[in-house]
Backbone as CSV, one residue per row, in Angstrom:
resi,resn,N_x,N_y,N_z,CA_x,CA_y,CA_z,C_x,C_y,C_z
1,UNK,-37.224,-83.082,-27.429,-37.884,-81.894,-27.963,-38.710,-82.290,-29.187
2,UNK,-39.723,-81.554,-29.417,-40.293,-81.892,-30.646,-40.432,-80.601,-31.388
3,UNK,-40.630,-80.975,-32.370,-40.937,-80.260,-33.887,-41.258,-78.769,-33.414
4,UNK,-42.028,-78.188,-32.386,-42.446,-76.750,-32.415,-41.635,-76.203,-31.403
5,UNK,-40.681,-77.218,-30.281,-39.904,-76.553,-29.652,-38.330,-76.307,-30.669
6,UNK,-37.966,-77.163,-31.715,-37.145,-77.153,-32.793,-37.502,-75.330,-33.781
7,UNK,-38.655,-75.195,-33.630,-38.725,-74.185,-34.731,-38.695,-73.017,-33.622
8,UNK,-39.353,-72.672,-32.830,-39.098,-72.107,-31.514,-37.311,-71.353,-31.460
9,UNK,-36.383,-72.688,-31.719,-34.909,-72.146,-31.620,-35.009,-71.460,-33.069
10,UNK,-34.918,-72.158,-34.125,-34.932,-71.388,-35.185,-35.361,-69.717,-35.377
11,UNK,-36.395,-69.860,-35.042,-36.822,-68.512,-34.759,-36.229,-67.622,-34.170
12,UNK,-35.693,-67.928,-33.191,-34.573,-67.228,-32.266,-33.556,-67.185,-32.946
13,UNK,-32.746,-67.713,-33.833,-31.942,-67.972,-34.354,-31.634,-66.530,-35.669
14,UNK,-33.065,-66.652,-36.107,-33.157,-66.305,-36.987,-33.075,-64.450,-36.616
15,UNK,-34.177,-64.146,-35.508,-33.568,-63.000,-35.365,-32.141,-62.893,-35.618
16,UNK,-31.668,-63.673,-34.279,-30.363,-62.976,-34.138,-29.208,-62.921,-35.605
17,UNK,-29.511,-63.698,-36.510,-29.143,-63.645,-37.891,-29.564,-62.319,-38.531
18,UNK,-30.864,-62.020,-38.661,-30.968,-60.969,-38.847,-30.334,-59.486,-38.554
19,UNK,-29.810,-59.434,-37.125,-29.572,-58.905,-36.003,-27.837,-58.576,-37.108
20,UNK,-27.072,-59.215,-36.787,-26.331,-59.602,-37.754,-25.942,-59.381,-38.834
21,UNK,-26.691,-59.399,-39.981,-26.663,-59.542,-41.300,-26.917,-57.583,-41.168
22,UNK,-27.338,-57.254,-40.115,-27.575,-55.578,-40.294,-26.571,-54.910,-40.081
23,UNK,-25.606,-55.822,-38.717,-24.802,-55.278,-38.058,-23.453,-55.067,-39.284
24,UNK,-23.580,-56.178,-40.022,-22.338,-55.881,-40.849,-23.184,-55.301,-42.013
25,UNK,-23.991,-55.475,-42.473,-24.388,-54.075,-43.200,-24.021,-52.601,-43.001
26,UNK,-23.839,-52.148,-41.750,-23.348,-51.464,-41.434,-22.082,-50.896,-41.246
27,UNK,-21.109,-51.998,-41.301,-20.103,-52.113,-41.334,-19.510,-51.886,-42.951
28,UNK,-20.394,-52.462,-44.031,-19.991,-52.310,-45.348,-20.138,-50.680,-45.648
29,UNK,-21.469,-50.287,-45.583,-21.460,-49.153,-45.221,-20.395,-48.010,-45.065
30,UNK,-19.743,-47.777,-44.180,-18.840,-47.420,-43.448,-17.742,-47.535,-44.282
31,UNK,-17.074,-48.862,-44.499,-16.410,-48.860,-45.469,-16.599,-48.668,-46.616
32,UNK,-18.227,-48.108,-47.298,-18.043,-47.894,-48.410,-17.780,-46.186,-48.113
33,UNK,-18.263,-45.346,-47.239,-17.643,-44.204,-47.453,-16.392,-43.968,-47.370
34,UNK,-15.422,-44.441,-46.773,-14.095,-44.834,-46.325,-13.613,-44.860,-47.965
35,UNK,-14.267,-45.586,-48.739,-13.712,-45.909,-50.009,-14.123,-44.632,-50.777
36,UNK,-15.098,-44.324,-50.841,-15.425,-42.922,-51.405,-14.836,-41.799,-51.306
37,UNK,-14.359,-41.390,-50.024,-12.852,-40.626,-49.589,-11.869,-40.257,-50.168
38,UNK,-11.709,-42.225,-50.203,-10.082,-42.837,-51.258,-10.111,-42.791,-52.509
39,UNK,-11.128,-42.728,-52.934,-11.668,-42.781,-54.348,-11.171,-44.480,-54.869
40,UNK,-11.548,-45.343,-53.686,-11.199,-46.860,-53.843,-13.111,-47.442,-54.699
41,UNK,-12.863,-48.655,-55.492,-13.913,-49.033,-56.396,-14.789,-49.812,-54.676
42,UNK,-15.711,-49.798,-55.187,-16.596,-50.861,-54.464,-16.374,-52.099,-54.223
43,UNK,-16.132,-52.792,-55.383,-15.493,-53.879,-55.360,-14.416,-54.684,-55.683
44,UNK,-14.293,-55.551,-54.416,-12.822,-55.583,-54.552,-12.331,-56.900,-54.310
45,UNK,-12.416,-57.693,-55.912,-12.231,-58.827,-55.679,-11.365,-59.741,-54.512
46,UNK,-10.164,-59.278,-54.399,-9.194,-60.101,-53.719,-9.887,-59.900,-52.094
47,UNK,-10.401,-59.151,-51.343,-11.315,-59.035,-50.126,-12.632,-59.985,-50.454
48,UNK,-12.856,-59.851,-51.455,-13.887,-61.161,-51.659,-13.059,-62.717,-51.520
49,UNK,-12.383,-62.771,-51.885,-11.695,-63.949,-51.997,-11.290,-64.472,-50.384
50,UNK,-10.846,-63.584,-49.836,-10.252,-63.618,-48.538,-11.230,-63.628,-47.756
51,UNK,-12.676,-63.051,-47.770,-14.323,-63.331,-46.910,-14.022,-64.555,-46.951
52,UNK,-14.459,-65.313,-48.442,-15.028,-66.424,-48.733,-13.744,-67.327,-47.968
53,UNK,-12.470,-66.694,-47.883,-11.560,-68.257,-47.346,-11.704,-68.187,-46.070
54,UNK,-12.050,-67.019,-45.380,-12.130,-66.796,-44.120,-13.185,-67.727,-43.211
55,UNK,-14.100,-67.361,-43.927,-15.762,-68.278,-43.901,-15.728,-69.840,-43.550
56,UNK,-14.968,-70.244,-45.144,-14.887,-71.936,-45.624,-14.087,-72.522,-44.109
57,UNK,-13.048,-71.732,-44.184,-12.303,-72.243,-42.955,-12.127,-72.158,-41.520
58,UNK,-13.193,-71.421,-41.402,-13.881,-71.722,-39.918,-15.815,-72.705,-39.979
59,UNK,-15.787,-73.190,-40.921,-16.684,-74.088,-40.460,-16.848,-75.159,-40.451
60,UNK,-17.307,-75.121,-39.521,-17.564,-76.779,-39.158,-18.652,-77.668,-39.069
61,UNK,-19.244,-77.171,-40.305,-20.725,-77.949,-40.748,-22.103,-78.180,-39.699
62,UNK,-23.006,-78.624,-39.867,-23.353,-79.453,-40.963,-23.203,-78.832,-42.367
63,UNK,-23.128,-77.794,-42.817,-23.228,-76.657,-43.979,-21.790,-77.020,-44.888
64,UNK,-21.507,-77.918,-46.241,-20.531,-77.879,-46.339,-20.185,-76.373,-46.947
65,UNK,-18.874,-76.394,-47.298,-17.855,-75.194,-47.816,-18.762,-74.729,-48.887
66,UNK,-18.858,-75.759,-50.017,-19.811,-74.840,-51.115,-21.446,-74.292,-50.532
67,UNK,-22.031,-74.944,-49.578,-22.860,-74.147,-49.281,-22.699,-72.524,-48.158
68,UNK,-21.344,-72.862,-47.726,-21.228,-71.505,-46.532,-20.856,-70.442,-47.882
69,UNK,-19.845,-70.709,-48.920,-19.658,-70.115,-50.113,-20.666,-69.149,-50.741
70,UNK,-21.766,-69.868,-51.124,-22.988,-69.097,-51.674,-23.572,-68.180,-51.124
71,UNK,-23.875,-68.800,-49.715,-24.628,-68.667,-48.273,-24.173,-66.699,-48.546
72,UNK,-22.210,-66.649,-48.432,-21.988,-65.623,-48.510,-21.376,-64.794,-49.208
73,UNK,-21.537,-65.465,-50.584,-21.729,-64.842,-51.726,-22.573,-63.464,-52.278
74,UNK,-23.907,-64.160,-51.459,-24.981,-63.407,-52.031,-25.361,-62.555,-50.212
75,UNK,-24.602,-62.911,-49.328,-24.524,-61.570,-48.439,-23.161,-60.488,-48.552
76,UNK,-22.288,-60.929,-49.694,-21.376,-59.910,-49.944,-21.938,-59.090,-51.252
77,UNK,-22.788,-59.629,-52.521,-23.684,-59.114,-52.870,-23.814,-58.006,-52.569
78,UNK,-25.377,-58.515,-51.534,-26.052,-57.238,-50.954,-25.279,-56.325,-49.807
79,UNK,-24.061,-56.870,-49.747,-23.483,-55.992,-48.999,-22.563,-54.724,-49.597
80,UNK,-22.407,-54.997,-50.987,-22.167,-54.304,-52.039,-23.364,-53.518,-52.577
81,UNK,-24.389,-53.599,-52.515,-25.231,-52.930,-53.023,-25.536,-52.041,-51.890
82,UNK,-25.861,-52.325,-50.568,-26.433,-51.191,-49.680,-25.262,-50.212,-49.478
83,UNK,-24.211,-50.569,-49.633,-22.320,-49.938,-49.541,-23.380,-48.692,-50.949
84,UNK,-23.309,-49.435,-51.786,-23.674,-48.371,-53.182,-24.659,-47.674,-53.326
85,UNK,-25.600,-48.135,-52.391,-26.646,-47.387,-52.605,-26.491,-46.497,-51.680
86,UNK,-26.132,-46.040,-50.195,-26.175,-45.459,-49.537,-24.666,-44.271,-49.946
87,UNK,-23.842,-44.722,-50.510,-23.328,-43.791,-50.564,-23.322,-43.108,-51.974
88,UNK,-23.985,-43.616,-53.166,-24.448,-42.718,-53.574,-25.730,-41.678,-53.290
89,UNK,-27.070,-42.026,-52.455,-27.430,-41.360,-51.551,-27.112,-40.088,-51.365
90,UNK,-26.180,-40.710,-50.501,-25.044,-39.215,-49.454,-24.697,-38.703,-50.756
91,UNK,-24.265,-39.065,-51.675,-23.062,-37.738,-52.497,-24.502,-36.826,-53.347
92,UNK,-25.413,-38.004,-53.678,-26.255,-36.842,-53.980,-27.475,-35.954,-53.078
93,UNK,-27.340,-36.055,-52.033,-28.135,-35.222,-50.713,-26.681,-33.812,-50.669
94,UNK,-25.761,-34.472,-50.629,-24.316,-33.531,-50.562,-24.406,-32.535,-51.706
95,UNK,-24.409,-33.325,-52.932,-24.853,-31.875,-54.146,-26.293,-30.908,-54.233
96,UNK,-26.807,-31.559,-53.580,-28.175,-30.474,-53.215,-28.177,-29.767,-52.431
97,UNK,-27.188,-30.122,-51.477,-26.873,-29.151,-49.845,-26.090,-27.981,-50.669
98,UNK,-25.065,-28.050,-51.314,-24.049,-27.717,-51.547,-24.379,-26.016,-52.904
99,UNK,-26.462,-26.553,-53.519,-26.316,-25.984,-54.501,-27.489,-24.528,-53.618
């Protein structure tokens, strides 16, 4: 294979990453109203801890541990932020319905 059939997969790849990265967006989501309910915080270190060991220890490179680490660091991040942004959103669409 050469070089443009190599980026070719990537590309494909990359959707389906994308594809992905929405699907559990959605999923944070979800659990952030779940938490809103409970009146549970957003974030929650020890579930962070347990992503990140979950992650490290199912891979099997080329990507070492500190890079799968970061990799999903900064998709638990933004997975904290769309969790926050969307459900504050909702609570304030909810107080305008409500007035």
């Amino acid at each position: 294979m050469d070089i443009d059939d190599w980026r070719v997969i990537i590309d494909e790849l990359d959707v389906q990453i994308v594809d992905l990265l929405n699907r559990r967006s959605q999923c944070a989501i979800e659990i952030g109203r779940i938490k809103q309910r409970l009146g549970l915080a957003v974030y929650s270190p020890s579930r962070e801890a347990e992503v990140l060991s979950n992650v490290t220890s199912h891979n099997k490179g080329p990507l070492d541990n500190e890079a799968i680490r970061r990799l999903f660091e900064r998709i638990i991040d933004e997975s904290r932020r769309v969790e926050r942004v969307t459900v504050s959103r909702e609570n304030h669409t909810q107080e305008k319905d409500s007035h």
